[in-house]
PADREN-960886 format. One line per 8 residues: number of its first residue (from 1); for each residue z, y, x of C-alpha. Coordinates in pm, whole numbers, plus 50000, padded with zeros to 5 digits. Each point is the difference from the previous one (the first is absolute). Example, Ala and Ser with C-alpha at 12.3 -4.5 7.8 and 13.67 -1.06 7.14 Angstrom:
BEGIN
1) 50780/49550/51230  49934/50344/50137 .
END
This chain:
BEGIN
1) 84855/15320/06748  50312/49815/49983  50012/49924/49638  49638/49886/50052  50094/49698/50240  50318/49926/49816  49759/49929/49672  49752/49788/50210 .
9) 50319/49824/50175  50163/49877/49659  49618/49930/49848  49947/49769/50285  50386/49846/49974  49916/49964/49620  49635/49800/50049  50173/49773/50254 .
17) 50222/49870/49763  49775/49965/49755  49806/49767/50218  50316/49831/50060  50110/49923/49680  49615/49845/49936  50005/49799/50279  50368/49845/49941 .
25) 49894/49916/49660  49687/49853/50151  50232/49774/50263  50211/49907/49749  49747/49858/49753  49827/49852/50294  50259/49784/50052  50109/49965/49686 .
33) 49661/49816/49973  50053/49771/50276  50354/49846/49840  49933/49656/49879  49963/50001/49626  50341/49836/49803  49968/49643/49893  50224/49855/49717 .
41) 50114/49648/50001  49904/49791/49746  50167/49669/49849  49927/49778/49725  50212/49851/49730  50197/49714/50111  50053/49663/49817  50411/49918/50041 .
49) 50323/49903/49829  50251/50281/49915  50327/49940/49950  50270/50279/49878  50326/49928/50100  50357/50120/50035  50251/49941/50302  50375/49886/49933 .
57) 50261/50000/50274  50273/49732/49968  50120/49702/50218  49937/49597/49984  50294/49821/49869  50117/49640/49924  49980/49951/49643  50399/49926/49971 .
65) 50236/50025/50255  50353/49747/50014  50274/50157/50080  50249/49690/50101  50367/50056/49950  50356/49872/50098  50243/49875/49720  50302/50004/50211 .
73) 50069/50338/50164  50133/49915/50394  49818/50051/50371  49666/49901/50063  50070/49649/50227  49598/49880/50071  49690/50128/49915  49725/49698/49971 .
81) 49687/50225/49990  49859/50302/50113  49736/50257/49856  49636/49834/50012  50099/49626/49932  49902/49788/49704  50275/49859/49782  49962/49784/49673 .
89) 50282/49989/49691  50313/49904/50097  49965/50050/50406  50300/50092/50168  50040/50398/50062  50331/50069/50140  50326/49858/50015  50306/50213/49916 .
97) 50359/50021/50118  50288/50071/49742  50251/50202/50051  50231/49942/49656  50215/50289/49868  50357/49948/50032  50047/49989/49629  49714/49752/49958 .
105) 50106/49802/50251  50430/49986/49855  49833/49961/49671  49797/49651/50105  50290/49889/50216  50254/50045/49707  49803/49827/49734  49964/49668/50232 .
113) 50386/50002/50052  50062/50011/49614  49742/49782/49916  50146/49788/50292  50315/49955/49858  49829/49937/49674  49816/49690/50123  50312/49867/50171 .
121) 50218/50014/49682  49697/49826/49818  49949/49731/50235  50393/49935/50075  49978/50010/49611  49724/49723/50007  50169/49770/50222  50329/50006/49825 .
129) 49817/49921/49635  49773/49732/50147  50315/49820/50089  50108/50047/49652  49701/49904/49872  50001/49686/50182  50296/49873/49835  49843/50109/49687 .
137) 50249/50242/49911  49746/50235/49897  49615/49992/49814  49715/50011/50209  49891/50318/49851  50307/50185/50118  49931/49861/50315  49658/50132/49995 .
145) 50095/50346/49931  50185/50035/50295  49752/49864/50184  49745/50257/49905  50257/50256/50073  50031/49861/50370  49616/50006/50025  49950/50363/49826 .
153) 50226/50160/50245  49844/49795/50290  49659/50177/49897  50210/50302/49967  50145/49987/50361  49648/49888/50153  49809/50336/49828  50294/50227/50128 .
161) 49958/49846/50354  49635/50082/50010  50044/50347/49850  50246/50070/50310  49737/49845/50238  49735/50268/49834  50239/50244/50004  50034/49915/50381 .
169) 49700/49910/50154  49750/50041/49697  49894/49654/50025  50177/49704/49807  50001/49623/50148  50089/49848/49677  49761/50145/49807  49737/50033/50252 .
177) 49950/50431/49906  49988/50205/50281  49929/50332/49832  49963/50169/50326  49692/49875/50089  49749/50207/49902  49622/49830/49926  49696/50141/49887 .
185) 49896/50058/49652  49608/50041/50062  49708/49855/50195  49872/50248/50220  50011/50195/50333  50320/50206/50102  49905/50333/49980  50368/50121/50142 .
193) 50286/49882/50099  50261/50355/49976  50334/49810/50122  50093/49897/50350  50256/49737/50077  50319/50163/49953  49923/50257/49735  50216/49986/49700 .
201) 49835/49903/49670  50121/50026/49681  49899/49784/49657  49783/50005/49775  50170/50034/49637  49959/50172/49659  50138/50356/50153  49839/49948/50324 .
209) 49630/49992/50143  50179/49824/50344  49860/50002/50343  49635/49924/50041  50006/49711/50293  49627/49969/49974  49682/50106/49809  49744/49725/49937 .
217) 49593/50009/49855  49737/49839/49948  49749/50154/50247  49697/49806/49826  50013/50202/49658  49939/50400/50115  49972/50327/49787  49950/50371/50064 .
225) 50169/50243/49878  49902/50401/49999  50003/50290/49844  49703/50136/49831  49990/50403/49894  49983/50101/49634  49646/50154/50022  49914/49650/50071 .
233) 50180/49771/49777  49834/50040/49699  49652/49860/50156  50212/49622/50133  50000/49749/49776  50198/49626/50065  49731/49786/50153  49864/50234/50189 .
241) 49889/49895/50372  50164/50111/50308  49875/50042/50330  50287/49979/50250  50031/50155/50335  50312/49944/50220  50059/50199/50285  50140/49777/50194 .
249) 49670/49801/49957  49684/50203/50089  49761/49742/49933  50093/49796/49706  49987/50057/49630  50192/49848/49709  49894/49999/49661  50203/50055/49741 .
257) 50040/50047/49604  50185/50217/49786  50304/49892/49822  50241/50265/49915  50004/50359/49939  50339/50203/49966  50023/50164/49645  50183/50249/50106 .
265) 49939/50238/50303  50246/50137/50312  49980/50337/50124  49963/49960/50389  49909/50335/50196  49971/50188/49716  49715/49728/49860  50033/49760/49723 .
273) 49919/49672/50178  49969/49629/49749  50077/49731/50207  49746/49656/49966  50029/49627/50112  49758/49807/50116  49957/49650/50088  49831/49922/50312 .
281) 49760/49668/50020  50079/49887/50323  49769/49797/50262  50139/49643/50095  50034/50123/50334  50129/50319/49939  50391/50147/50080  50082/50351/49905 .
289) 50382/50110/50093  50247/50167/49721  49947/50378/50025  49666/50075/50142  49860/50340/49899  49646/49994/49813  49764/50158/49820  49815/49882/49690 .
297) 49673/50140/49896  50011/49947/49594  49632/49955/49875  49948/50243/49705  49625/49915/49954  49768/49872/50169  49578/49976/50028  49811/49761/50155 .
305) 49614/50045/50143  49948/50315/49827  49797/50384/50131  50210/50188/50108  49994/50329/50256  50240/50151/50211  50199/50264/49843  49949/50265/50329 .
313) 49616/50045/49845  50138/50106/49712  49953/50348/49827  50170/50100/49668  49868/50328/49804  50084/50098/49608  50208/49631/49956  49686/49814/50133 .
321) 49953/49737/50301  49702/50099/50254  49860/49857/50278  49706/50134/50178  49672/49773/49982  49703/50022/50256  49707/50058/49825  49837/50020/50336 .
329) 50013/50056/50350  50321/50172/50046  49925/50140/49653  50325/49975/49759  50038/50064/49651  50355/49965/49771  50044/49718/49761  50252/49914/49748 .
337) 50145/49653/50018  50260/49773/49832  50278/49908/50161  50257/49722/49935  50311/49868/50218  50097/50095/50324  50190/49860/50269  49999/50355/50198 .
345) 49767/49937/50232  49682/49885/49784  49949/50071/49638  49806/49730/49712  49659/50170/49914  49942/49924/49641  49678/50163/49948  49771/50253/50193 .
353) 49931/49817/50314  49817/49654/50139  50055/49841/50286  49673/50173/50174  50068/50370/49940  50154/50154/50282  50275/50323/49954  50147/50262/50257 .
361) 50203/49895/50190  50315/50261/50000 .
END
């Protein structure tokens, strides 16, 4: 009797589920059925330019920079200009006080005594043969060879004097030099001036760079200079257009042109880097500062007004290009097209495509 209810229990468990399982799968595909059907985006071909490009990191420069220099080693006395102002050729810099070595100084001060005494023999010398010459005692070219004595040594005595005023002071009245005055060798702005009154400086000579006491450029003739990576530098050629973006300048661009590139590479983070120059065609009204950090897109190549697609609709299978065409309402089929450059957002379409087919949109 038992075994007899136990069989109709699990019969009856066994149906139930059965009708459970049919009526899930009967909710599910219900609703399945109510889910809006997918929709795929479509675009067309687009008409634009594309430009491939490469970015170089670098700096705006002046062209050349003036480094101005003492020729008399000594203390910085006055500086005349600061960093910022405009100076021409020959402007006053900086004015320089001497302070002689003692051998320098014994050496000037013993060559004026001896030529001194010099002169003073010649013209006591003079006066005693001019007397004898008067009373014709003697020709009148003896007479004039002591007289150009008397007026060598006089020349003599003057040029020691002023070499001891040089040595002294730097400056000489006689001869109107005053080699401590330092002037400008370039028209330009003063980039820097690295000396303060009261630093020592010392000369500028064939074993010696000297002290800067200022750097001078001209500010109106600007170039860039970067680095450019060797996977790169085979595609640049001189020439080549630069579009220039300064960081310190959101807004404004410079354009530029190609004008050096390195022959030989550096190794710089474990990359082989060629360093370029470019010279930058500046605006009337423009004023870039020494030292600003830029980038420079490089144009590589460049298309203008041509088909092209974005490269996201893309598909690639067996070394071919794909996109997906709607032959009709939401109805794609895969086409092979030809593809030329890229800037890596849209790609040239050579062939395979007009402007009114629309593709998948990926």
């Amino acid at each position: 009797m038992f075994k007899a209810i136990l069989k109709k229990l699990t019969i009856f468990i066994f149906f139930l589920l059965v009708v459970a399982s049919f009526a899930g799968t009967g909710y599910f595909l219900y609703k399945k059925s109510e889910e809006p059907p997918v929709v795929h985006e479509t675009v067309a071909p687009l008409r634009t330019d594309i430009v491939k490009k490469t970015v170089a990191t670098g700096s705006i420069n002046p062209r050349q920079e003036i480094e101005i220099k003492s020729h008399v080693s000594g203390v910085v006395d006055t500086l005349y200009v600061e960093a910022g102002d405009v100076v021409e050729v020959g402007q006053l810099i900086a004015k320089i006080r001497i302070i002689p070595s003692v051998t320098s100084l014994h050496d000037a001060e013993s060559t004026v005594e001896a030529v001194r005494i010099t002169y003073e023999n010649d013209r006591n010398e003079l006066t005693r043969q001019r007397k004898v010459f008067e009373q014709n005692l003697i020709s009148e070219s003896e007479f004039n060879a002591f007289e150009l004595a008397a007026r060598r040594s006089a020349q003599e005595l003057e040029a020691a004097i002023a070499n001891l005023e040089l040595v002294r002071e730097g400056a000489s009245k006689r001869s109107g030099t005053e080699s401590n005055l330092v002037h400008s060798t370039a028209a330009g702005m003063v980039l820097d001036v690295p000396v303060e009154v009261g630093n020592f400086v010392i000369e500028s000579n064939t074993f010696n760079d000297g002290t800067t006491i200022a750097a001078v450029a001209n500010m109106n003739e600007m170039i860039f200079e970067g680095r450019v990576d060797e996977s790169e530098v085979g595609k640049i050629r001189l020439g080549m257009p630069l579009d220039l973006r300064i960081g310190a300048l959101d807004t404004e661009r410079f354009n530029a042109e190609l004008e050096f590139i390195a022959p030989k590479g550096i190794e710089l983070e474990g990359a082989i880097q060629f360093e370029i120059r470019a010279k930058i065609n500046m605006p009337a009204d423009a004023f870039l500062r020494a030292g600003y950090s830029a980038n420079a897109d490089i144009v590589l190549d460049r298309r203008e007004n041509v088909l092209a697609v974005r490269e996201a609709d893309l598909l690639f299978e067996d070394d071919k290009v794909l996109v997906e065409v709607e032959t009709g309402a939401q109805v794609f089929a895969k086409k092979e097209i030809q593809v030329g450059l890229s800037d890596g957002i849209h790609i040239e379409v050579l062939s395979g495509l007009d402007s009114e087919t629309r593709i998948k949109k990926n």
